[in-house]
N, C-alpha and C positions, 0 to 999 in steps of 0.2 A: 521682296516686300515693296521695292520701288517701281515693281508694276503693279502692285496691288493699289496704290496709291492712284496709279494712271488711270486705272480702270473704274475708281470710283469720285473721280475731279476732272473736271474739263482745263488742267492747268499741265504745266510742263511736269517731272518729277523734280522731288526736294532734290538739289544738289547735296554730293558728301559737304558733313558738315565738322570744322573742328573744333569739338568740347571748349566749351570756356576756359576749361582747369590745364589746358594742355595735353591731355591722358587720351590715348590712342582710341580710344572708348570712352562714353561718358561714365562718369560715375555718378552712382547712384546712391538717394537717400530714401526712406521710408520713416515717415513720420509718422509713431502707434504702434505699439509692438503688439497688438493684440492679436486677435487671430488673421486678420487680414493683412496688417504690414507685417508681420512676425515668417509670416508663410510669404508673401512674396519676401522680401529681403532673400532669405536661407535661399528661396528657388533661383534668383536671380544671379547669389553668388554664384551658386552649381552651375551658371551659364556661363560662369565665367567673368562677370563682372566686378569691380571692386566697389561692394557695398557698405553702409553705414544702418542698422536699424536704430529708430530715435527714440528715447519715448519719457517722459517725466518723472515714470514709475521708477524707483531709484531699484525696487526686491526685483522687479518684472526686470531689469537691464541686469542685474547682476546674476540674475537666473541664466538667461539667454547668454549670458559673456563666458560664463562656468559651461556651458554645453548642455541646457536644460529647458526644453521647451513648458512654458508654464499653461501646457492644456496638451487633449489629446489629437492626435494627425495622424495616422500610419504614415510613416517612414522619414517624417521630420523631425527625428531626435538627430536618428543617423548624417542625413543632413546638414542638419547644423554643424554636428561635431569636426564631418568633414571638412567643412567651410571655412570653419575658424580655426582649424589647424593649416586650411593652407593659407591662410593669411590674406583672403577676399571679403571677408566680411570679418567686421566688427560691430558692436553696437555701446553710445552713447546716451550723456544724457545734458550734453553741453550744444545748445547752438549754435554758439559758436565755432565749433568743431565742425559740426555738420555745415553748416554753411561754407566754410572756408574748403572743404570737401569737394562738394555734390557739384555738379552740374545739372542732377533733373531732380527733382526733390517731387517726390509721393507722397501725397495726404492721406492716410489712411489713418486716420482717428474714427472714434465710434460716435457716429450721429444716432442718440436713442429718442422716445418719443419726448416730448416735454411733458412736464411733470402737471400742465396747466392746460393741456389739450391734447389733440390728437398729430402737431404738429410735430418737428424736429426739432431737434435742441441742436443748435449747432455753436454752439460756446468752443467745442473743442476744437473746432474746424479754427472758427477763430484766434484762439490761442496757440494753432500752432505754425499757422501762416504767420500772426503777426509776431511772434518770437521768431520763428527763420527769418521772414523779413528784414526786421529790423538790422540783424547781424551780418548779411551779405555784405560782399565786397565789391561784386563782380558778376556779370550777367548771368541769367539762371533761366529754367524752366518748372514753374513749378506747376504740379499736376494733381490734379484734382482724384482721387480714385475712392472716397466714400460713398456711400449713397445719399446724396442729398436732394433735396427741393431744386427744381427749376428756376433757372434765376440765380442759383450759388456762384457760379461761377464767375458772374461780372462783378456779383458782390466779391467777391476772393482778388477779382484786381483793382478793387477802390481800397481792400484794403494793403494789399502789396504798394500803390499810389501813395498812402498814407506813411509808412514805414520804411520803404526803401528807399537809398536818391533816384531820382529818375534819370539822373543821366546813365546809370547801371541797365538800364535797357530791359527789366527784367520781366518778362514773361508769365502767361497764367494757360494751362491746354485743360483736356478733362479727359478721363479715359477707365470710364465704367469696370469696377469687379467682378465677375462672376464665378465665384468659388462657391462650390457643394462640399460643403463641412461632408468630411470623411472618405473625399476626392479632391482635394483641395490639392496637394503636390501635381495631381497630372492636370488640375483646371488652369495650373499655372503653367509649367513646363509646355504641356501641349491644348492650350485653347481651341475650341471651336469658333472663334471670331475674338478679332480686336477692334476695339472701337475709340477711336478720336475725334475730338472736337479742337480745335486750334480756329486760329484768327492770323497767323501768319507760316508762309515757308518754311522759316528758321525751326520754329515751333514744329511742325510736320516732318522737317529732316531731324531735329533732337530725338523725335519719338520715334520716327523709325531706328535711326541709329540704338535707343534705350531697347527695341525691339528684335532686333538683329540677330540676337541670341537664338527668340523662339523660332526665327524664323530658319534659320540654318539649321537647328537640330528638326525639325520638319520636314528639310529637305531631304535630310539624310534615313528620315522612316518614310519616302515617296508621298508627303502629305503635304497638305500646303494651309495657310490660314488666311482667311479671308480677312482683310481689315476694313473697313468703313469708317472715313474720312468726314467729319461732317461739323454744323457747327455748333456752339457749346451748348444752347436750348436741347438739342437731340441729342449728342451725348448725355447728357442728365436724365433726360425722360427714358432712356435705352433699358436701364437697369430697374426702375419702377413699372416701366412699361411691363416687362417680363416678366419679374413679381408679380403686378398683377394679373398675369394674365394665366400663372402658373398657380395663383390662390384662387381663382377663377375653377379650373378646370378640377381642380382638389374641394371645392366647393360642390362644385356641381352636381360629382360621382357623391358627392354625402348627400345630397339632395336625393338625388336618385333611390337612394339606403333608405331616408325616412319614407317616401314613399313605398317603398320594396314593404319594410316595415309594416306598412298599412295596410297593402293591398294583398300580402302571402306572397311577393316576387323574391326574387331571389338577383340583391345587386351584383354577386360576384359574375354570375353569367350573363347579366344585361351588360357588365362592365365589357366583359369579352366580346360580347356581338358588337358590340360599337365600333370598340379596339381597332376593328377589320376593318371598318371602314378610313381608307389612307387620309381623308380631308382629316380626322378625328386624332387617330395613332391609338395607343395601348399605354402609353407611358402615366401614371400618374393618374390612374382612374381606378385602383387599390381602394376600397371606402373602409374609413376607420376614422380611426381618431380626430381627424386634420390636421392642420399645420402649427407648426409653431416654429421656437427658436429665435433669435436675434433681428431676421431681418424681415420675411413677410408679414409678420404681424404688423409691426411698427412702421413698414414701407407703406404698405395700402393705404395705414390711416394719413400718415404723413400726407399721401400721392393726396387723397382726397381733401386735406387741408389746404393743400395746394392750389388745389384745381378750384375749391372755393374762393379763395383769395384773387386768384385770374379772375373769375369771374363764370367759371369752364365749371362749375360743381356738379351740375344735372347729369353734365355727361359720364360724372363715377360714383355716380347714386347706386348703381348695382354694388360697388364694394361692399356697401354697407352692412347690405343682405351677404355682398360672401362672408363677411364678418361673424354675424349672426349666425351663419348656419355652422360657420368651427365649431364657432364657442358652445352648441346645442349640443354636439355630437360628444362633447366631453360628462355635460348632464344626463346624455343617456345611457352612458355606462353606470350610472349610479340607479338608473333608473331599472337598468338590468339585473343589476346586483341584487337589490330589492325584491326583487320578483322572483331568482332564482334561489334567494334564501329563505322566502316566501315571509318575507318581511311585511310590514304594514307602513305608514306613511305618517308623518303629524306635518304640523305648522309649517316647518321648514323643510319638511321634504324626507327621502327616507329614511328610517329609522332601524340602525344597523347594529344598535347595542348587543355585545357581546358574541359578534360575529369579529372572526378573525376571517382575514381575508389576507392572502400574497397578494402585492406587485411587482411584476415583471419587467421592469423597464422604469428608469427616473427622466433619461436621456429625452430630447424632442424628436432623436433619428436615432439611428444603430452607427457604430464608427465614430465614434462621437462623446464628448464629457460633456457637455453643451445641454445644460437645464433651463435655459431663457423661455422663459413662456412655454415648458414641455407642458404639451397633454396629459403625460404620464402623472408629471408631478402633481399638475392639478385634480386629478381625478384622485389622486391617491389622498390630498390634503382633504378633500372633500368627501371621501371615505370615511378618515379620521374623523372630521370636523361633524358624520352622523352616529358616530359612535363605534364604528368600525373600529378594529385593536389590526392593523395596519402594518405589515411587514414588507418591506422593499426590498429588491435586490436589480442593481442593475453591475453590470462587467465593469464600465470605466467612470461612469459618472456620481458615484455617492459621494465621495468627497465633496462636490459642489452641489449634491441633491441635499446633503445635510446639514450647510450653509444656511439653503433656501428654505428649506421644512425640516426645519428641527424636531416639531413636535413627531412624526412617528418614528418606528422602530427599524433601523437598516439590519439588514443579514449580508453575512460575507459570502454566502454560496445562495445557487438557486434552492439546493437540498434544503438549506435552511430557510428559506425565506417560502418553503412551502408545506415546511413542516407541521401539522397540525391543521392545517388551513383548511376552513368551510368552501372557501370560494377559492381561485386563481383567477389573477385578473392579469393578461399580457397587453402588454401597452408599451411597447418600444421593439421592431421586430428584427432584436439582434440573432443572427444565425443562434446562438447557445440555445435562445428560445425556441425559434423556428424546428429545429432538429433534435428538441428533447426527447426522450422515450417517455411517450404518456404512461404505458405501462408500469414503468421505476417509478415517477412521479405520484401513480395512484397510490402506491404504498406507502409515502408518506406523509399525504392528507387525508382528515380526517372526511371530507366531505368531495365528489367526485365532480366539482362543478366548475368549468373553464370559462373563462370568457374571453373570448378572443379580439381584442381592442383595435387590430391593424389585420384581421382576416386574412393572415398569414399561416396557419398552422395546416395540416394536413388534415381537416376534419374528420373524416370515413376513417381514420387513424385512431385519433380520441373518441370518438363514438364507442369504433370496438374494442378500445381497451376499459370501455365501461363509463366513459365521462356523460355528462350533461354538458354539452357542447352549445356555446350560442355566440354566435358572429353578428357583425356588424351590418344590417341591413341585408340578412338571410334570416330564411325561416326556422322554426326553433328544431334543433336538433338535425339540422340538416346537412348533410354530408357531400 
């Protein structure tokens, strides 16, 4: 790692550096046990570290303490349990504790949008710098890993200025998350890039030292991780940057669809021709629902709040429009529905009275409990809300789908959540759905009509087992 450092600074490398706390290793803190401090902490243990995860949720720490992850991750139960039976991680809910701990303290609190715009709400970011702060004894690092606004960062050391004494010496670095909910154990263990922002050496050797883990076990699979060293403005913009640039190209492939739509093209195979081209790739040009979940929605708007307040606004004028063109794509499965149950239309749109229809999916992704802004759920409330008699079924996520949309009807199997059903509507493309037998399925709805929301299903499949097949920016009944 300490030539990774070399190669992206025109300075000497950090020297070994020894942890404030004495400990051969720094120890570490994570502050937020939600899905991103919850999952780094447990990974971090597994590296070998002696961790603290932090968080004010007194049920969320006593879950986590019992050996109970409170959301879904493949293979982070196990993990955990691991962890905390060898005695490297624990989790609190005293600052004091943590503080008298840690030597590198992670922020990982959930920056959502505010309630009053499209900006961040960063109250918790707040609240949990100045609670650690205040309670330090002794020089620290503390590291920024939310995704927040540009500019967070100096604000995080006026307010460490504020609350700590300063002759404690104590520090502020930043270093971007990128976890893919339902990847999230190997986004951590083995990264595609690590990114830092710091303002001094000390800073740069604590992170590499906090880093040391992934980077050994790297070595040991012949793999190596790029890090990029940089200062705290780019650090921050790393992770919105991305976002946007990955709701962009998920934008765009649905642009593509409405047009396909219009013209009789067919978006799955303009997706593939592109794909080829290596400037472009293949990843992420799937046309269907678009995106959602926790953090590109809420990032974009955020990004472009931001960029107006700089003064930079014009230059992320196009989000707007990627904005625009999700939230359409979710309207036109209703508009599908409608057509294919040869529905009529009134004031507000179509009129689905007495039509039962399945949903296949509550989740915003597959691998996943995570309902924050799903496509799924939305199309499915808006089903209901035209009169639709609305049956869901998704594998991990009803419990929090039932939460958020109380008003329809969940089923515990797919058999049931299609039983009867005028329509199927799939909108979340977890393998169960992907790999069903249309055939079993045709038996037990009433009416043979799919709709395929993530243009995931084997169509030339469901055709001949007799469906009314129609995808997302493909021609009607096209295979």
């Amino acid at each position: 790692m300490t030539s990774s450092y070399l190669a992206t600074r025109d300075l000497s490398a950090p020297a070994p550096v020894t942890p404030p706390s004495g400990a051969h290793r720094p120890r570490l803190t994570f502050l937020g046990t939600g899905y991103l401090g919850a999952t780094y902490a447990i990974c971090f243990a597994e590296l070998g570290y002696e961790v603290i995860g932090f968080d004010v949720d007194e049920a969320k720490i006593a879950k986590l303490a019992g050996g109970e992850v409170p959301f879904h991750e493949a293979g982070l139960d196990e993990l955990l349990r691991k962890n905390l039976a060898s005695g490297r991680l624990r989790f609190s809910t005293d600052y004091a504790e943590v503080a008298e701990f840690g030597d590198v303290h992670f922020i990982c609190v959930g920056t959502p949008q505010r309630a009053d715009g499209m900006g961040a709400d960063l109250r918790y970011v707040e609240a949990a710098v100045s609670g650690l702060a205040r309670h330090l004894t002794r020089k620290a690092l503390i590291v920024g890993k939310s995704t927040v606004p540009v500019g967070t960062a100096e604000w995080v050391e006026q307010l460490v200025a504020k609350h700590a004494p300063s002759e404690l010496g104590v520090e502020v670095a930043w270093s971007p998350e990128f976890l893919q909910e339902g990847h999230a154990v190997e986004d951590v263990l083995r990264p595609n890039r690590i990114v830092v922002g710091v303002r001094s050496e000390w800073a740069a050797a604590m992170l590499d030292a906090a880093h040391e883990g992934v980077v050994t076990l790297a070595a040991t699979e012949d793999r190596e991780v790029p890090v990029v060293v940089t200062d705290f403005a780019t650090a921050e913009l790393v992770k919105v940057a991305a976002n946007a640039f990955l709701a962009t190209k998920i934008s765009f492939i649905n642009a593509m669809a409405e047009v396909c739509e219009a013209a009789g093209g067919d978006v799955t195979n303009l997706a593939r021709a592109i794909g080829y081209d290596p400037r472009i790739g293949n990843r992420f040009l799937r046309a269907g629902l678009g995106f959602g979940g926790g953090c590109l929605p809420k990032d974009i708007r955020a990004f472009q709040a931001r960029a107006q307040e700089l003064g930079a606004g014009e230059a992320l004028r196009f989000l707007h429009e990627v904005d625009l063109i999700n939230q359409r794509r979710r309207s036109r499965v209703v508009r599908l529905a409608a057509d294919m149950l040869d529905r009529g239309y009134g004031p507000a749109g179509p009129e689905l009275a007495g039509a039962r229809v399945a949903v296949l999916g509550a989740t915003f992704k597959p691998d996943s409990d995570d309902v924050r802004d799903s496509p799924a759920l939305a199309v499915a409330a808006t089903l209901g809300k035209a009169g639709a008699d609305v049956r869901v079924y998704d594998p991990q996520g009803i419990d929090n789908a039932r939460r958020a949309l109380p008003d329809v009807t969940y089923e515990a199997t797919m058999a049931d959540a299609v039983r009867g059903a005028d329509l199927v509507c799939v909108l979340t493309e977890w393998a169960e759905f992907r790999t069903a037998d249309p055939a079993a399925l045709g038996e037990l709805v009433s009416g043979r009509r799919v709709i395929d929301g993530r243009n995931c299903l084997e169509a030339a499949e469901w055709i001949r087992a007799g469906w009314q097949y129609r995808g997302m920016g493909r021609p009607d009944g096209e295979a």
